[in-house]
N, C-alpha and C positions, 0 to 999 in steps of 0.2 A: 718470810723468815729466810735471810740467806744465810749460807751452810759457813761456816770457815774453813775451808782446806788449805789456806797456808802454809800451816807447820803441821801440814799431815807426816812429814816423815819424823816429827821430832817425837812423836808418842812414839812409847815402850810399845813392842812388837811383842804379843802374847804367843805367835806361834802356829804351826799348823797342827792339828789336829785331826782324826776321823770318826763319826758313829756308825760305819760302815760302807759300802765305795766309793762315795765321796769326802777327798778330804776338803777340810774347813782351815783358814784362816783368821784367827779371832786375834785381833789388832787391836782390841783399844775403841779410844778414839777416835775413830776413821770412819768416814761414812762407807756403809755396806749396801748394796745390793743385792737382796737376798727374793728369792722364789722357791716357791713350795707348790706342791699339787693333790688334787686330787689321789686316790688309792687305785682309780681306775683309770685315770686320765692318761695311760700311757701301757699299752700291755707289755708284761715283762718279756716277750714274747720277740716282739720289736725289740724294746733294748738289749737284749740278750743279743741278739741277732750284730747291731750296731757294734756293740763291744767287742765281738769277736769278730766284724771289719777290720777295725781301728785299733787291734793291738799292735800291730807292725809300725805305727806309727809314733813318735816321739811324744812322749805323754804329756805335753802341755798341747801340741796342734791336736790331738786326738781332743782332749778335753774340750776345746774348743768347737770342735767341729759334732763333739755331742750334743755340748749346751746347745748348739745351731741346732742341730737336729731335732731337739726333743721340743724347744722354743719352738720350733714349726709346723710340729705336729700339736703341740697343744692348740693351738691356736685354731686347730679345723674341729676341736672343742667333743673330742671321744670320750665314751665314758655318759655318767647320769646325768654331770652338772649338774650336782647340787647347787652353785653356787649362778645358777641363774634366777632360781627364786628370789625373790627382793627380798625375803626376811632373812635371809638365812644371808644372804651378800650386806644386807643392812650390818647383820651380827658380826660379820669378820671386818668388817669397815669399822665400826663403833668399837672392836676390840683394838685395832692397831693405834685409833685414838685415843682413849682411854688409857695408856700408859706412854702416849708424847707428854718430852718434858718429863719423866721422873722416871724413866727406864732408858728413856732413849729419846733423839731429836727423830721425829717427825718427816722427810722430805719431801716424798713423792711416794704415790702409793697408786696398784689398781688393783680392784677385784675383778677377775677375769672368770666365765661359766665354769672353768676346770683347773685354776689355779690362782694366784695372787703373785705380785711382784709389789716390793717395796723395797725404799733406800733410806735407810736411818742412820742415826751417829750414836754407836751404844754413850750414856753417861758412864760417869765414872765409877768402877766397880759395879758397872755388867758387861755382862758377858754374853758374849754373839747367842751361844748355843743355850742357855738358860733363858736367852728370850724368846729365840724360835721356838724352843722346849715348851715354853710355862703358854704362849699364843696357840700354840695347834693342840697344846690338850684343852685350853678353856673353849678353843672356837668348837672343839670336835664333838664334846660333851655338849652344849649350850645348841649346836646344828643335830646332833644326834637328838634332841628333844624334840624340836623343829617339826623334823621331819618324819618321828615318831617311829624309828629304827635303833637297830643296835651294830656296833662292828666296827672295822675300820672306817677311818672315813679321811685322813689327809694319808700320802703316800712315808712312808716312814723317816728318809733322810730328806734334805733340801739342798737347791746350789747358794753358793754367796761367793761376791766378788768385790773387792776393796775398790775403793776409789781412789785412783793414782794422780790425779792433778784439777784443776776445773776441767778444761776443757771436757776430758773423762765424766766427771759430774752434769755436763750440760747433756751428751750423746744420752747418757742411761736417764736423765728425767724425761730426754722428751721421748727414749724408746719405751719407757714405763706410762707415761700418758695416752703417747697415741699407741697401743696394742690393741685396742678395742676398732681404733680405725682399723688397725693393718688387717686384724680379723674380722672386717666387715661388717662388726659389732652396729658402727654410728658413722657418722658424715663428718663429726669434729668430737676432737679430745675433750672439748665442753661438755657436750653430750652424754658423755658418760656417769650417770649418778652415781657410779663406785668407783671414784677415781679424784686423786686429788686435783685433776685440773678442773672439774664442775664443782670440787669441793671450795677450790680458795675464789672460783669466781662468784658462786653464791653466797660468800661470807665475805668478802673482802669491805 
């Protein structure tokens, strides 16, 4: 399925928004790149820490260089990881499919031990933050069974980042594929059974 970002700048721009310190861009028709985490995957402790480096800095390079941050440290995979158990990674996998096509296109997708990264194109009349919304309470509930606990269980806001041209499109599919490589997860983005690169080669 290739994406059409053509006339991505011609859709209606919904705007920035925030549900707390990060703000969100919710565009439309635009393919998104969006990551969410774990509740423990990152102690506030550290980011606290991070944020009060990086106020001195001009709030777009600072946000940058958190996303890096925090992207780097997820990746050495702190916290319970929930989401290395295969049912519960099964369950957030079969959630993001289950509403391609009638919420949103589909692009690339991985379940990571302590977070997920996906890039979708909301359809029309949805909305970025009502999808993230309506995915981390059914995954949260449906993994809180799972694992036969109560409590938090994804981290309360998430990042998302628009896609501004192809080229942009191609960097974020294959940085969303191979993250399993970069964390030492596997040997090839194939490999990965929570990811859409082992997903379109066993289905194709």
């Amino acid at each position: 399925r290739a994406p059409s970002v053509k006339n991505i700048m011609k859709n209606e721009l919904k705007g920035w928004h925030s549900r707390g310190y990060l703000p969100h861009f919710d565009v439309g028709e635009i393919p998104q790149f969006i990551t969410f985490r774990l509740f423990d995957s990152l102690p506030q402790v550290v980011l606290t820490k991070w944020k009060a480096e990086l106020e001195r800095e001009k709030s777009l390079e600072a946000e940058i260089v958190l996303r890096r941050r925090i992207e780097t440290y997820l990746d050495q995979s702190f916290g319970k990881c929930y989401l290395k158990q295969e049912q519960v990674a099964d369950l957030v996998q079969n959630a993001l499919l289950f509403f391609d096509d009638e919420r949103y296109r589909l692009l690339a997708w991985v379940v990571m031990p302590n977070h997920i990264h996906f890039l979708a194109t909301p359809l029309e009349k949805q909305s970025l933050s009502n999808i993230v919304q309506s995915l981390k309470i059914f995954t949260a509930k449906e993994a809180n069974k799972l694992l036969n606990r109560q409590g938090k269980f994804w981290q309360s806001d998430y990042f998302d980042r628009y896609i501004r041209d192809y080229e942009h499109f191609t960097k974020v599919v294959s940085y969303i594929e191979n993250n399993p490589v970069k964390a030492r997860l596997c040997q090839s983005k194939s490999e990965w059974r929570f990811g859409s690169a082992y997903f379109f080669k066993t289905n194709s």
